[in-house]
N, C-alpha and C positions, 0 to 999 in steps of 0.2 A: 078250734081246740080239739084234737087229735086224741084221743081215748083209745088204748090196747088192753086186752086181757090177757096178761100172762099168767101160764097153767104149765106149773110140772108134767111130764110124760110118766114120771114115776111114781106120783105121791097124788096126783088131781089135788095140789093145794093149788089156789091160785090170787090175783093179786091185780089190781091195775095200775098201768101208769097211763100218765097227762101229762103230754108237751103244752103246758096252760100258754095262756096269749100273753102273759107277762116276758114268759123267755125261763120261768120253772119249771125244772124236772118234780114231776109229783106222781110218789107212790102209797096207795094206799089199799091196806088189808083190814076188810071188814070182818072181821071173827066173834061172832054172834056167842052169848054164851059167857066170853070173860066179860071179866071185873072189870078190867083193867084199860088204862091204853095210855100208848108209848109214842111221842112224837119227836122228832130229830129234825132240826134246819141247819143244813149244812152246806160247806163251801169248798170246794178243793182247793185248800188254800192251807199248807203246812208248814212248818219249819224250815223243808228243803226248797222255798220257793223264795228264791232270796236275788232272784233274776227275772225280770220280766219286762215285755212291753209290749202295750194295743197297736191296733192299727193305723193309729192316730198318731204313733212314738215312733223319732225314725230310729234313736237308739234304745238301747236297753235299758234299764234304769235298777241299781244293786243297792238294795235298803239291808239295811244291819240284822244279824242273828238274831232273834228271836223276836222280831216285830210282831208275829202271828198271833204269836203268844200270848205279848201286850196286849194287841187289838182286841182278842178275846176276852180278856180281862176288864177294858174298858166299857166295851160293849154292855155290862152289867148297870153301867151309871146312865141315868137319863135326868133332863134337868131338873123334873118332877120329884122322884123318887126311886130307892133303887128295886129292881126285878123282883128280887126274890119278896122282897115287900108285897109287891103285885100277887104273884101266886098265894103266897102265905093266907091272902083274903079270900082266896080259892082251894086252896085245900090240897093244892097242887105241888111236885117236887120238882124244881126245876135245876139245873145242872150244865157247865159246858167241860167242853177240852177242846185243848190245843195235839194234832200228833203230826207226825212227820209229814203227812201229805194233806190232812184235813184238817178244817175247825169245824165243832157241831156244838149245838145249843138243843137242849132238850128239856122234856117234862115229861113225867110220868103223874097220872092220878085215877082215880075210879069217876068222877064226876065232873060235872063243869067243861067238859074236854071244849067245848065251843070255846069259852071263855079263855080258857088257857092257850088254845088256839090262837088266839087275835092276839094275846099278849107277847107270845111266844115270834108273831110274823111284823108289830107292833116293834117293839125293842130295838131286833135285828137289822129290822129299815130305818132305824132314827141313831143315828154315831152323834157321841156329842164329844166331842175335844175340847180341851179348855190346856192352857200352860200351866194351870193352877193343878188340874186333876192327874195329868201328864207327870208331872215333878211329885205329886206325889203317890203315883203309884211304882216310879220308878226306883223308889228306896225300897217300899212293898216287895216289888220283886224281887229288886238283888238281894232282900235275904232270904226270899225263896231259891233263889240260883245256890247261894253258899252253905243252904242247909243239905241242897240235893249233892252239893259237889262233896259232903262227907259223909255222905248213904255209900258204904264199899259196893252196894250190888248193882249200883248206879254207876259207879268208877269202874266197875270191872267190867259193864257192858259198853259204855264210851274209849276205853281203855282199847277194847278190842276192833270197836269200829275205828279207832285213828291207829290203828296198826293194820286195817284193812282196805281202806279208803284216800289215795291222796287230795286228791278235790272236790268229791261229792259233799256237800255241805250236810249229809246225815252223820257226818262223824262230830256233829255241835249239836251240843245240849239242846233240847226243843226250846228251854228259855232264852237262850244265848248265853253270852256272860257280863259282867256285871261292864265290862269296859265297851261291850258293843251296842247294850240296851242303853248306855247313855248317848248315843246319839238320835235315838227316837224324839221324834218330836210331833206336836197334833200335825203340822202338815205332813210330814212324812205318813202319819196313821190314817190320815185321810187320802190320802193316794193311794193305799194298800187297799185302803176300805174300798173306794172308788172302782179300782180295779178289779179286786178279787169278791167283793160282796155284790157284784152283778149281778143279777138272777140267773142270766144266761151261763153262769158258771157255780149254781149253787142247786139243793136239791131237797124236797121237804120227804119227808116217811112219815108215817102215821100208820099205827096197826091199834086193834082193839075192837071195843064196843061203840065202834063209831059207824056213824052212815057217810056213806062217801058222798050223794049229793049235798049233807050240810058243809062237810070239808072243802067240798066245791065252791060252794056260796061265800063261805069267809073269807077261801082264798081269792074268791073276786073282788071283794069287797076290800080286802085289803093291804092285797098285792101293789106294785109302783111299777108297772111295764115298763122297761127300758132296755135301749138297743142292743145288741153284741158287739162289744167292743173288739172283736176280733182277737183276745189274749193269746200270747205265747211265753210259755216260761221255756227258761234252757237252763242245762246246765254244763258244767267246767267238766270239759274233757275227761276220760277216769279210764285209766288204762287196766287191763284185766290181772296185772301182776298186785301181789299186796306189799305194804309200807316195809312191814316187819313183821318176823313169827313170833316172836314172842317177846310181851308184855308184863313186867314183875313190877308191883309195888305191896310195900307195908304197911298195914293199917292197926288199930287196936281190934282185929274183930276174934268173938268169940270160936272160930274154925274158918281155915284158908278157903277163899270161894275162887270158882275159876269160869270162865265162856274160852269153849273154842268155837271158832265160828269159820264158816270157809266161804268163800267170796266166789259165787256163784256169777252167770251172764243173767243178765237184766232184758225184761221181757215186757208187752202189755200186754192187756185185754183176755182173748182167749190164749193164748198162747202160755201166758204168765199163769193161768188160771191151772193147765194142765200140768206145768213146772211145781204151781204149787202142792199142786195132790199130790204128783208125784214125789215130791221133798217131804211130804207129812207122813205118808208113808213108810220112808226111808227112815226119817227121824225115831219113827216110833217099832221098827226092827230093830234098830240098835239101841235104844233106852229101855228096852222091854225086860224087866224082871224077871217075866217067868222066860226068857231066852240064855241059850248057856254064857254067852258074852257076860253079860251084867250079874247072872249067878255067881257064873266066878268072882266078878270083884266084886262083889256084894260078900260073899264067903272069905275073900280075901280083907276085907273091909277098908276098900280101897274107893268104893264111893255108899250112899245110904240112900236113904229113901227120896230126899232132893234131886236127886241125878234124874237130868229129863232132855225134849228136846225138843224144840220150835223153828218154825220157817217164819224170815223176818224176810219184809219185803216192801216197796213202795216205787218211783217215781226212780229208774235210773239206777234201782238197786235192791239187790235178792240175795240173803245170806240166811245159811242153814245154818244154827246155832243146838250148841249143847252146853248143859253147864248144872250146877250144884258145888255141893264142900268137898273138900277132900286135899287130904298131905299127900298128893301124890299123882298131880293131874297129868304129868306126861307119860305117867301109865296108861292113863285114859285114853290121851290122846293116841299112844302105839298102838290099845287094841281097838279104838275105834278106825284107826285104819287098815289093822289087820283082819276086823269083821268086814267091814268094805271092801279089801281083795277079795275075801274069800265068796261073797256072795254076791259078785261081779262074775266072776272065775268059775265058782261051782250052781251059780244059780237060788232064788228065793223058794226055803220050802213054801208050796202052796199052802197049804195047811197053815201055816203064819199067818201068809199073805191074806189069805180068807177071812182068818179072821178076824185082823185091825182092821178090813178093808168092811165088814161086818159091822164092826165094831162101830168104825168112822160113818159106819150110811145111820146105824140106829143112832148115833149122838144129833145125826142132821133131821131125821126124822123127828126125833122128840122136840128140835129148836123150833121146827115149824108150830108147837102148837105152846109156844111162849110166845108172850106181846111184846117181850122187851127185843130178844134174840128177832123177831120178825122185822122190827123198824131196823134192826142195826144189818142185817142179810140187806134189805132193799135197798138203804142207802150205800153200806160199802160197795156190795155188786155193783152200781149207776160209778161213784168213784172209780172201781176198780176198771167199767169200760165193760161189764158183762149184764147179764142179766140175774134176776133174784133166783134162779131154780137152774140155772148152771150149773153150779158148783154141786150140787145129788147129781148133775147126769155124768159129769166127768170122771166123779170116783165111779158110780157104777158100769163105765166104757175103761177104767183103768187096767190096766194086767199088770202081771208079777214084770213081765218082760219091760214097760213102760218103765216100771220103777230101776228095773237095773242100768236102763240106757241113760235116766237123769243122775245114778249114780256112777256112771263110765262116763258121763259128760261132765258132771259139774264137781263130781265130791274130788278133788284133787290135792293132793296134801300140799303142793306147792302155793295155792291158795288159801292157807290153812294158815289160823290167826290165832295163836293160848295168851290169852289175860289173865295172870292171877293175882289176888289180892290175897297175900300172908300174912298169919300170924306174928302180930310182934313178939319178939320176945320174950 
């Protein structure tokens, strides 16, 4: 069993993983002092992985929209009793989610962490399917799908991925829909399971007031070693051009919401990691209040305090997204590409750049000495293909120049995606 100590150059936080002899990735941050502690079993197993086969499969095998989703759902039932039951007699808060590229199962508590432990690695390893639990959690969800499909901020961000995406399966609900989740079925759920709840493809975190040789112990004790199945997901072809620019539907909402999004090249590992700093960057010059851009339509009151700006990213896909309210988003969208000529053209004042760039190091700085923010850095970093203290060294190797080349590369208007959702009448 294989032991590293990884140690920031910037911060001397530091961290260990364990390639354990089951086939788990295990990361664990002993932080002496807190309360607290934050554990996450996770699987790179999302939404968009809806194509797959081992080494064992000579073909591919394509299970329905939002099977993940299910799976994660079910996983809560065991024949005994359900989870949150278990914790509840621990004192423990436990919690999952489904997202585009992962599932994770988690607990937070101040004590017991042993005990919440075993239950936490306990669960995960026991799938129980039944056609009885099957059928009825499949009503469960479709009215979770139909509640989400008339949330407008929910519609105008899907809206904008199926006007940016022809085949990448990130332009479907992470639930799926109600006509695709009825062909789920326990074998089906057990194949998925089978396949993607491998160890060899899943990863635990753990930060807090824990001792890492006890987290050791439990995980020997009650981990289930098994082989690597050798997985490979793929996905449908996705050409670089988008569906359509623009997106209009009517809803009853109290002020018109909008996402422009622009469909960037798709990247892994380190490489995606530097696209991304570089996009967060970008994103947060041109949403910045105190910049003359956003002054003006702030003064003009052409957008408010909403108006902001995120890098979406996953498995085959990276879109720099902008969005908030406003009667007048193709305004937005002229000057958000006429600030993007102009500071392509004429260049990042430093002074800006210094200081989101400032900015972004002390928000990473402060994460480090949160338990929740530590377990959720180790495990995305292991998903994302990087390590936990990458992402401080990147922005601080970043320059104003890096940022202009990812915005002469990728911010292209022709890629360029307006979703709005209007005021009814």
């Amino acid at each position: 069993m294989k032991k590293d100590i990884l140690t920031s150059s910037r911060t001397g936080d530091s961290c260990i993983h364990i390639k354990h002899k089951s086939g788990l990735d295990i990361y664990i941050c002993e932080m002496k002092g807190f309360s607290s502690i934050e554990a996450m079993f996770g699987t790179k197993y999302g939404s968009v992985n809806t194509m797959f086969k081992t080494a064992a499969d000579k073909d591919y095998t394509t299970v329905p929209e939002g099977i993940a989703h299910f799976l994660e759902h079910k996983l809560f039932e065991n024949e005994d009793c359900g989870v949150f039951e278990l914790y509840a007699r621990t004192g423990a808060s436990g919690n999952a989610f489904t997202s585009f590229d992962k599932t994770c199962y988690l607990f937070s508590c101040s004590k017991n962490y042993e005990e919440n432990l075993k239950i936490l690695l306990d669960f995960v390893q026991k799938p129980y399917f039944t056609k009885e639990n099957v059928d009825k959690e499949m009503g469960i969800i479709g009215q979770e799908i139909k509640m989400t499909n008339d949330n407008p901020e929910w519609r105008v961000f899907f809206n904008m991925l199926r006007g940016m995406y022809h085949a990448h399966p990130v332009k479907i609900d992470i639930a799926g829909t109600v006509e695709s989740i009825s062909h789920i079925d326990a074998d089906l759920l057990y194949k998925c399971y089978d396949t993607f709840y491998n160890l060899n493809n899943m990863v635990l975190s753990i930060a807090g007031n824990i001792s890492a040789d006890k987290v050791l112990e439990i995980c020997d004790s009650c981990l289930r070693p098994c082989a690597d199945k050798g997985l490979e997901t793929v996905f449908p072809d996705e050409p670089a051009e988008i569906v359509q620019a623009e997106i209009r539907e009517k809803q009853p909402v109290g002020a018109s919401i909008f996402n422009l999004g622009c469909k960037c090249t798709a990247k892994s590992g380190y490489e995606r990691l530097k696209d991304m700093t570089a996009a967060s960057i970008a994103t947060s010059l041109l949403s910045d209040p105190a910049l003359p851009m956003c002054e003006r339509l702030l003064k003009e009151e052409v957008i408010n305090s909403t108006f902001g700006g995120e890098v979406f990213y996953g498995d085959n896909y990276f879109t720099v997204i902008f969005s908030g309210e406003s009667d007048e988003p193709e305004k937005i969208r002229e000057a958000l590409f006429a600030e993007t000529d102009r500071l392509i053209n004429e260049g990042i004042n430093e002074k800006d750049f210094q200081r989101i760039k400032k900015s972004s190091y002390g928000m990473m700085v402060c994460e480090l000495n949160n338990v929740e923010a530590v377990a959720n850095l180790m495990l995305n970093a292991h998903i994302d293909g990087v390590k936990p203290y990458d992402a401080i060294e990147v922005l601080s190797e970043m320059t104003s120049n890096d940022v202009i080349d990812f915005m002469r590369r990728e911010m292209r208007r022709d890629r360029c995606v307006l979703s709005i959702i209007e005021k009814e009448a």
